[in-house]
C-alpha positions in Angstrom: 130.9 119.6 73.2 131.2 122.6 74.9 130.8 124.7 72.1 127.6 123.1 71.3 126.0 123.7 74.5 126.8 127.1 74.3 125.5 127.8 70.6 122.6 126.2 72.1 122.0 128.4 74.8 123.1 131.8 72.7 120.5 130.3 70.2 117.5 129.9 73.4 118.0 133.6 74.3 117.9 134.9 70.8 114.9 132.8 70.7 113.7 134.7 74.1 114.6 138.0 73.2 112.9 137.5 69.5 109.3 136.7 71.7 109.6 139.0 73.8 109.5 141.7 71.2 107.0 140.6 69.1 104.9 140.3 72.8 105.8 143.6 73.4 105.2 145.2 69.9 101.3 143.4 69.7 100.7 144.8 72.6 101.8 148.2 71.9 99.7 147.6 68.6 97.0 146.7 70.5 97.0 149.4 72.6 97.7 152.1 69.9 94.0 150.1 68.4 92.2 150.5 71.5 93.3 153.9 71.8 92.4 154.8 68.6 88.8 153.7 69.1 88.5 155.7 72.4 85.7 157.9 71.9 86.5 162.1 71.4 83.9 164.7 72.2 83.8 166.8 68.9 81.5 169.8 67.5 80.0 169.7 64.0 78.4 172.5 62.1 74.8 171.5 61.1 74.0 175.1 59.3 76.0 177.6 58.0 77.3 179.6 60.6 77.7 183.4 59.7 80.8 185.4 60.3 80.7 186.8 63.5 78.6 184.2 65.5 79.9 183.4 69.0 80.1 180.2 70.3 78.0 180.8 73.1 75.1 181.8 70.2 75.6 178.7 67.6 75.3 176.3 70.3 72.2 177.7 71.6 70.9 178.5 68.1 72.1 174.7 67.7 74.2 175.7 64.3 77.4 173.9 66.8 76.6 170.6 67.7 78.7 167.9 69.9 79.1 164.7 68.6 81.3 161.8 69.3 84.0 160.0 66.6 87.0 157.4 67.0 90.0 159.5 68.0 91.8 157.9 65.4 89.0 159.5 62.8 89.4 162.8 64.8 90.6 165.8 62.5 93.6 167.5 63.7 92.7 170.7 65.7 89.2 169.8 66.0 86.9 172.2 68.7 86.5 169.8 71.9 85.1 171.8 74.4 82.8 174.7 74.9 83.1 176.1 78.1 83.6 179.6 79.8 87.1 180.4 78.2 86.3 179.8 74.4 82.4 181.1 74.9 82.6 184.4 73.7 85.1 184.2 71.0 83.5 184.2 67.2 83.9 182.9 63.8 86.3 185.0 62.0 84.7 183.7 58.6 81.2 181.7 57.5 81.9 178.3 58.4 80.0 175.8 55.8 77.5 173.7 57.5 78.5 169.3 57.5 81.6 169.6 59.1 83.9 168.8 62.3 84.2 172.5 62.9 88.1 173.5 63.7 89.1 175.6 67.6 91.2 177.9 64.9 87.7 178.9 63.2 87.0 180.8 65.8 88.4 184.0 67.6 88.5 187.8 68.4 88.2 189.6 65.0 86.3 188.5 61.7 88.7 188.2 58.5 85.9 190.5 56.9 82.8 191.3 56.2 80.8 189.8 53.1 79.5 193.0 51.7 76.8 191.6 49.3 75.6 188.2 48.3 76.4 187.0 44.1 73.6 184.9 43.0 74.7 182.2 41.7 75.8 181.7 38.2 76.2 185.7 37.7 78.8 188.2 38.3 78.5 191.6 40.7 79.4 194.7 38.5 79.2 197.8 39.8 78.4 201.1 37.8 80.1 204.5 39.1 76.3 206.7 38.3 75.1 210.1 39.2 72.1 210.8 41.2 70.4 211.1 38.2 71.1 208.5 36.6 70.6 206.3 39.2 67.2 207.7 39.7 68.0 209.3 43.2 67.8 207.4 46.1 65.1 205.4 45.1 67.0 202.8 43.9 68.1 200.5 46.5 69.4 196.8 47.4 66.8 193.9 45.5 65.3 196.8 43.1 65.3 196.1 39.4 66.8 198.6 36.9 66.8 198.9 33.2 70.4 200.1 32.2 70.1 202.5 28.7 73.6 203.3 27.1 74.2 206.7 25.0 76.7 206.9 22.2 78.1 208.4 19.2 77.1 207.1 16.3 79.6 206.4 13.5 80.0 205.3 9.8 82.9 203.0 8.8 84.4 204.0 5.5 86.1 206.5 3.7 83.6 207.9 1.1 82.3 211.8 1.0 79.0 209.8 2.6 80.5 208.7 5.7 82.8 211.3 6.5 79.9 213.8 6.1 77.3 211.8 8.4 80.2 211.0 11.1 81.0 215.5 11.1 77.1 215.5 12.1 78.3 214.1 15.3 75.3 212.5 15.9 74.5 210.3 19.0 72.0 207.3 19.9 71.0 205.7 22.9 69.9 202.4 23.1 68.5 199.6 25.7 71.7 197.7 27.1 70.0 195.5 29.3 66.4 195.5 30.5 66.5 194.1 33.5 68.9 193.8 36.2 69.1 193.2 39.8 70.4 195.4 42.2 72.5 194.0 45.1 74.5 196.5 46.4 74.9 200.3 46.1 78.1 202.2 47.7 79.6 205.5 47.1 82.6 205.5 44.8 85.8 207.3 45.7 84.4 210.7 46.9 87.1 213.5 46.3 88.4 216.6 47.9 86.5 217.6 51.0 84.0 215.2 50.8 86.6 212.1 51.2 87.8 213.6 54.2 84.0 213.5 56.0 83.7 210.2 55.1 86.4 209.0 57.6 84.1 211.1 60.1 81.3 209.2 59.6 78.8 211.4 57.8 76.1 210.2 55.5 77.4 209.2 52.8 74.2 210.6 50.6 75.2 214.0 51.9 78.5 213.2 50.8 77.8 212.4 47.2 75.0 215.2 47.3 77.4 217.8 48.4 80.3 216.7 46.3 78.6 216.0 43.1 79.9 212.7 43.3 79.2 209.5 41.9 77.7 206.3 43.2 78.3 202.6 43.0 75.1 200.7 41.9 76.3 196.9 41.9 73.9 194.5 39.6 74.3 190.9 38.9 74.3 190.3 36.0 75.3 186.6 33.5 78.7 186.1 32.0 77.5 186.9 28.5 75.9 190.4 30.0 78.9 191.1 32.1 80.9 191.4 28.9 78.5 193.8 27.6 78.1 195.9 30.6 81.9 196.0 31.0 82.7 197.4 27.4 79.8 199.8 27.7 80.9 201.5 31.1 84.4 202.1 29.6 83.2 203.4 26.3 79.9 205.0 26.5 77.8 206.5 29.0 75.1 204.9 31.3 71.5 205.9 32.5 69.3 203.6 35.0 66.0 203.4 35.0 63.9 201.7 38.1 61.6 199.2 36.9 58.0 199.0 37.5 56.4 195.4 38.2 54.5 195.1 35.1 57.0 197.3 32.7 58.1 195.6 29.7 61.3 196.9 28.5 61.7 195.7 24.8 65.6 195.1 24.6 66.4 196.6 21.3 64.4 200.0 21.9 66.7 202.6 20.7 66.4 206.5 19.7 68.8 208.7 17.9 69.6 212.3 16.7 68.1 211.5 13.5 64.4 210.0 14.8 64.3 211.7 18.0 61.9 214.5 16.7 60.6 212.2 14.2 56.2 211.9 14.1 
C-alpha cells in the first residue's frame, strides 16, 4: 500500500515538473516572438551612393534613409544610428541603392577609386599612342575616334610570285574600327626621368611631351571589336583619328603601297 502511494506521489511531481517546463518554455517562446517583432530603427539606401559620401551628406542629400523593420527581419550589422560619432565617416565603396545599408560600409578610407565608367555591354581597352596618333590633346574623355591600323602586307605561298611581291615589303593601312568612344585617357608607364616627376606631381602632358612618351586612350568598345582591337595592338600599328559629327567613316576604306599614288 505504501508503495502505491508513493508511486503516486513520484508520478504527481513528474507530472508538476513536466508543466512547469512546458509553462516556462511557451513563455520563453513567447517572449523570444514578441521580441522579435520589436521594432529596430534601420537606414536604407534609396540611390546609389558614390564612394566617398559621408554620412552626414547622404542623409541630407536623402540617398540614407531610416526606416523601421521587425528585429527578427533585421540584417546582421545593420547602420542604426546616425549621430555625431559615425557623421563624418564615408563609404569606402558605391553602395547600390534598395538596401538595408551595413555600419561596416562605411569608414575612414575608400577601397578605391572607380577610374572610368564601362558602358554596358562593352569592354574598356586601352591603346598605348603617341601624340600623334592620338591627335594631340584634342582628344579627350566622351570624344569619338576612328582607329586606322598599318601593316605589312603578305602573300601566302611558295611560288617565284609570292616570294617576289612579299621582298617588295609592301605595307597597307586600313579602317579597324570607325567609331569608338573614348572614356578615359592616362599616361602609360613614362620612363627614365620622366617617371621620376610623375611621383612629384607634374603635368603629366609635360611628362609625355618631354619624354616622348606614349599615352593611354581607353575606348569601349563590343566583345566582337575587342578581339579585333586586341590582335591589332599586338601585331600592327595604330593611328586615331577624332571624329567630326557628320563624318562617315566607311569601315573597309583601305590604301596600300601599291594604290597610294594611284589617279
Amino acid at each position: 500500500m505504501g508503495r502505491r502511494v508513493l508511486a503516486i506521489m513520484v508520478a504527481a511531481v513528474l507530472a508538476l515538473v513536466g508543466a512547469i517546463l512546458v509553462f516556462v518554455y511557451a513563455k520563453n517562446a513567447d517572449n523570444r516572438a514578441a521580441e522579435g517583432q520589436q521594432p529596430r530603427n534601420v537606414y536604407v539606401s534609396t540611390a546609389v551612393i558614390p564612394a566617398g559620401t559621408s554620412i552626414k551628406d547622404a542623409v541630407n542629400s536623402k540617398l540614407l534613409q531610416q526606416t523601421v523593420v521587425a528585429a527578427k527581419s533585421e540584417p546582421a550589422g545593420a547602420l542604426e544610428t546616425v549621430d555625431a560619432s559615425n557623421t563624418a565617416l564615408i563609404a569606402v565603396s558605391d553602395i547600390a541603392p534598395g538596401q538595408y545599408v551595413l555600419a561596416s560600409a562605411f569608414g575612414t578610407t575608400k577601397l578605391g577609386t572607380r577610374a572610368i565608367t564601362v558602358p554596358d555591354g562593352m569592354l574598356a581597352i586601352s591603346v598605348s599612342l603617341t601624340d600623334p596618333q592620338r591627335v594631340g590633346n584634342f582628344v579627350t574623355p566622351g570624344s569619338h575616334i576612328t582607329i586606322f591600323q598599318t601593316y605589312k602586307l603578305k602573300k601566302f605561298g611558295t611560288d617565284p610570285a609570292s616570294k617576289q611581291f612579299n621582298d617588295l615589303d609592301v605595307h597597307g593601312t586600313s579602317v579597324l574600327l570607325p567609331d569608338v568612344q573614348v572614356i578615359g585617357m592616362g599616361n602609360a608607364a613614362l620612363n627614365g626621368a620622366s617617371a621620376q616627376q610623375a611621383s612629384t606631381g607634374q603635368d603629366t602632358n609635360q611628362q609625355a611631351q618631354s619624354a616622348g612618351a606614349n599615352f593611354l586612350v581607353t575606348v569601349a568598345v563590343t566583345p566582337t571589336d575587342s578581339v579585333k582591337l586586341v590582335h591589332a595592338i599586338n601585331q600592327y600599328s595604330l593611328y586615331a583619328g577624332l571624329r567630326g559629327g557628320d563624318a562617315n567613316v566607311p569601315p573597309r576604306l583601305s590604301v596600300d603601297d601599291t594604290n597610294q599614288l594611284a589617279k
